[in-house]
N, C-alpha and C positions, 0 to 999 in steps of 0.2 A: 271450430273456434279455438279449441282449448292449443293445435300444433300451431296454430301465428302465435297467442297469446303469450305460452313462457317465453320463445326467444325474445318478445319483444323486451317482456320485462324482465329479464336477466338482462338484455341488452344495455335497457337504460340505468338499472342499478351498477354496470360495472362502467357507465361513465360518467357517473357524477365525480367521481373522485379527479381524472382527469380537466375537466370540465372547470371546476373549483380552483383547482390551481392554478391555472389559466386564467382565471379571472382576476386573479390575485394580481397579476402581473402588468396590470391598466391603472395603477400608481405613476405620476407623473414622475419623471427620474431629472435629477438635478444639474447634473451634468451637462446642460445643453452649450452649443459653441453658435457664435452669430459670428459671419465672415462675410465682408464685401469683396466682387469682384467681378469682371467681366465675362460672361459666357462666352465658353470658346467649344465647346461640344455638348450635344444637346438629343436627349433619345428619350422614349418612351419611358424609359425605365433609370434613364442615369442623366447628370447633369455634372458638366466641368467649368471650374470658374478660373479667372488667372487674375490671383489677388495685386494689388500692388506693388507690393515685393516681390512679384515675378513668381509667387508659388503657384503649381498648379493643384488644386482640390476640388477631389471627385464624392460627390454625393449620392444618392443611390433612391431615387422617388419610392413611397410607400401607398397604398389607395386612399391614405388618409391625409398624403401633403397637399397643405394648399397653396396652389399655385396657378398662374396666370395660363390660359389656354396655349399660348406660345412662349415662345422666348427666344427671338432670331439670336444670331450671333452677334455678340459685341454690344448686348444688353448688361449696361449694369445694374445687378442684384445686391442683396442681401440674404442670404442663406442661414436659415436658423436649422441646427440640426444636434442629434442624440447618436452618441455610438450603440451599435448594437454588439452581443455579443462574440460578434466575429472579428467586430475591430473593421465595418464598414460603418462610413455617416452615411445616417439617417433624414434626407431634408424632412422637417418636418412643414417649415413655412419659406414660400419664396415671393421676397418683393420687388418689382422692380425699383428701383432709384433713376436710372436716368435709359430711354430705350434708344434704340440701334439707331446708329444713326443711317441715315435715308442712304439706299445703295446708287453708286451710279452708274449709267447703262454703260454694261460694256467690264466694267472692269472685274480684275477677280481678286475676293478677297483673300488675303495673306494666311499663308497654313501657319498653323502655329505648332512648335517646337515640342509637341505632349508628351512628357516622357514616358519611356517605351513601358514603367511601371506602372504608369496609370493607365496608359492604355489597354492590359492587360487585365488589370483589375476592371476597365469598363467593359472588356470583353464579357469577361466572368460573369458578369450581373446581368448582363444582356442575354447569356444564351440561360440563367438560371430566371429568367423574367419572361421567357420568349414565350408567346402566344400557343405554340404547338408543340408539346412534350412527349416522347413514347420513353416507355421505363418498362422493367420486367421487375417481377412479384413472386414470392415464396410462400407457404402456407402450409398449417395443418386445418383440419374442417373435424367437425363431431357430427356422429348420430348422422349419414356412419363415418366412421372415423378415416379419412384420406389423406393424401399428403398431394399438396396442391402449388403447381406454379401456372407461370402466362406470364402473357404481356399485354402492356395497356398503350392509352395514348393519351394524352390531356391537351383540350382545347380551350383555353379563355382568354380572359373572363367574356363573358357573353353575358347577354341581355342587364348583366350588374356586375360590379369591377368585382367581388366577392362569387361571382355562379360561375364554375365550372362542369365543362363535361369530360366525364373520365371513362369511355368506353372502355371493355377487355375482352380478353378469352383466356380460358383459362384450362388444362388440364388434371383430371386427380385421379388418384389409382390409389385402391385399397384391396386389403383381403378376398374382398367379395364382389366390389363396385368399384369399374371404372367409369368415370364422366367427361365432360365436354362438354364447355358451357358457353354461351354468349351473352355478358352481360351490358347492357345498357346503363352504364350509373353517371347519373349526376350531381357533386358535391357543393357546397356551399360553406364559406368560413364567416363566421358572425363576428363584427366588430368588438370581440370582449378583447381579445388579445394587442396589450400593446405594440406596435411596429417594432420595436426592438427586441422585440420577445423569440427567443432560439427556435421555440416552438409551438405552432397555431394549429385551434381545435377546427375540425370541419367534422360536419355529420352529413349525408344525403341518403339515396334511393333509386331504384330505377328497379327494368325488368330485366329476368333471365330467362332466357332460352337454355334449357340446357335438357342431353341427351344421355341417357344412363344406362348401364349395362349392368346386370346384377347376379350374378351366379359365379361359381366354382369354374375355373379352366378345363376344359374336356380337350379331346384327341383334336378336337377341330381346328386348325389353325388360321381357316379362313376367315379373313376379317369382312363381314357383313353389317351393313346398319339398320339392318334387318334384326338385328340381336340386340340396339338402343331402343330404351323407351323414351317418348318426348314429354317433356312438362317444362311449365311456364310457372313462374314464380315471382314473387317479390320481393326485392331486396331491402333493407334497410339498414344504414352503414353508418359510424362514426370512429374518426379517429384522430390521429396527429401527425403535421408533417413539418419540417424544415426548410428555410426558404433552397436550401441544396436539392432538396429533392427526395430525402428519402422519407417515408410514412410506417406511423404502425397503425393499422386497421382491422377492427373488428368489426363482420357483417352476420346480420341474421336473416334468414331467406323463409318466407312465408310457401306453401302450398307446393313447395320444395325441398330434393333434399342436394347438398347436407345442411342441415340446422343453422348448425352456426361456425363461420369460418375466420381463424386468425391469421391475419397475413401479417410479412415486414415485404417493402417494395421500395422501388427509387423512380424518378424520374429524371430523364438527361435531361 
C-alpha cells in the first residue's frame, strides 16, 4: 500500500497550485463583441459569417458555445463572442435571426470570395480541433531515475465533449534500467477553465504495460526479451495543455516502476 500511496499524494499536493490558478480564470471577461451576419462556412470546429459590410469573420466554436444543432449556409446569425489570448474569437453564443432560405432543386449555390487569410486561419483551428492527434513527448522519470521519450495519439472527444483518449509508447534508458512501455491513458478536462483561457487543466488514468530490464551492460550484445521483466501498472496523470497542442504532464504509476514521470509533449 504504502508504494501507490506517496506517489499519489505528492501527486495531488503538486497540483493544486496549478489547478487553483485555473480556476481563477472562469471570471467572465468584458470584452465580448455581438456581430450579425450570414453564414458562409460552417465546421465542427469554426464558423464564418459575411457581415453586411461585406466583412468576412471567422469564429472558432468552444464545447461550451451555445448553438443551434445546424447552421446551413446563408443562415443569418448573431454571433456573441470573446477574444482569446491568441487573438482568435471565441463564439460563445449563436443565434439564428432569420434561416436559409429553402434550396432549389438543381441549382448550385454561389462560392463566396473567403479571403485566402481567413481561410487559412479556418485551416489552423480545424487541424488543431481535429478529432485524431499523434504528437511525440520528452521526459525525465524518478525512482529510478530515466530519461524518457515516445509518441502518442489522441482521439476525441468520445463518449463527453471534455473525455479524451490518449494512448502512447514510450521508451527510457538509465544507468541501470531500460524500459518499454504501453500506456493506455485516458484524459478528461473539467469545465473550471474559461474558453479563452491560453491554458486548460486535465487529469486522467489508464493502464501500463511495460517491460524492463535491469542490470549493468555485459559482453552480451544480443538483444533478447528474454532479459525484460513484465508488469502491469496504474497510471494516474494530470496536467496542462494549450489549445496548440503542446502539454506539461506529470504521471504517477502504481505497482510499477518508474514512480513518478515528468514529461513536456505536443500534439499535431
Amino acid at each position: 500500500m504504502t508504494r501507490m500511496t506517496r506517489p499519489i499524494l505528492a501527486l495531488l499536493f503538486l497540483l493544486t497550485i496549478p489547478a487553483a490558478a485555473l480556476a481563477q480564470t472562469q471570471t467572465p471577461r468584458p470584452d465580448q463583441t455581438t456581430d450579425e451576419g450570414s453564414v458562409v462556412s460552417v465546421s465542427r470546429s469554426t464558423l464564418v459569417v459575411k457581415t453586411a459590410s461585406g466583412d468576412y469573420k471567422l469564429f472558432e466554436f468552444t464545447p461550451n458555445t451555445n448553438k443551434p444543432k445546424t447552421l446551413p449556409l446563408g443562415t443569418v446569425v448573431v454571433v456573441t463572442a470573446v477574444p482569446s489570448e491568441a487573438g482568435q474569437m471565441l463564439a460563445t453564443q449563436v443565434a439564428v435571426v432569420t434561416p436559409a432560405p429553402a434550396a432549389t432543386p438543381g441549382a448550385k449555390a454561389p462560392e463566396e470570395n473567403i479571403p485566402p487569410s481567413v481561410r487559412r486561419a479556418e485551416s489552423s483551428i480545424k487541424r488543431q480541433t481535429s478529432k485524431y492527434r499523434i504528437g511525440v513527448r520528452a521526459g525525465a522519470a524518478l525512482a529510478p531515475e530515466l530519461v524518457v521519450f515516445g509518441v502518442h495519439g489522441q482521439l476525441g472527444p468520445i463518449f463527453n465533449r471534455n473525455f479524451y483518449a490518449r494512448p502512447n509508447l514510450e521508451f527510457a534508458f538509465g544507468e541501470v534500467t531500460d524500459l518499454f512501455a504501453i500506456n493506455l491513458d485516458f484524459i478528461y478536462r473539467p469545465p473550471i477553465t474559461n474558453a479563452q483561457a491560453k491554458w486548460a487543466f486535465y487529469f486522467g488514468g489508464g493502464v501500463a504495460f511495460k517491460f524492463i530490464k535491469q542490470g549493468f551492460d555485459d559482453t552480451d550484445d544480443d538483444f533478447s526479451f528474454d532479459d525484460f521483466e513484465y508488469e502491469t501498472g496504474l497510471n494516474i496523470l494530470a496536467g496542462i495543455q494549450q489549445k496548440s497542442g503542446m502539454f506539461l504532464e506529470l504521471r504517477t504509476t502504481a505497482y510499477a516502476v518508474p514512480t513518478v514521470t515528468f514529461l513536456v509533449g505536443i500534439s499535431f
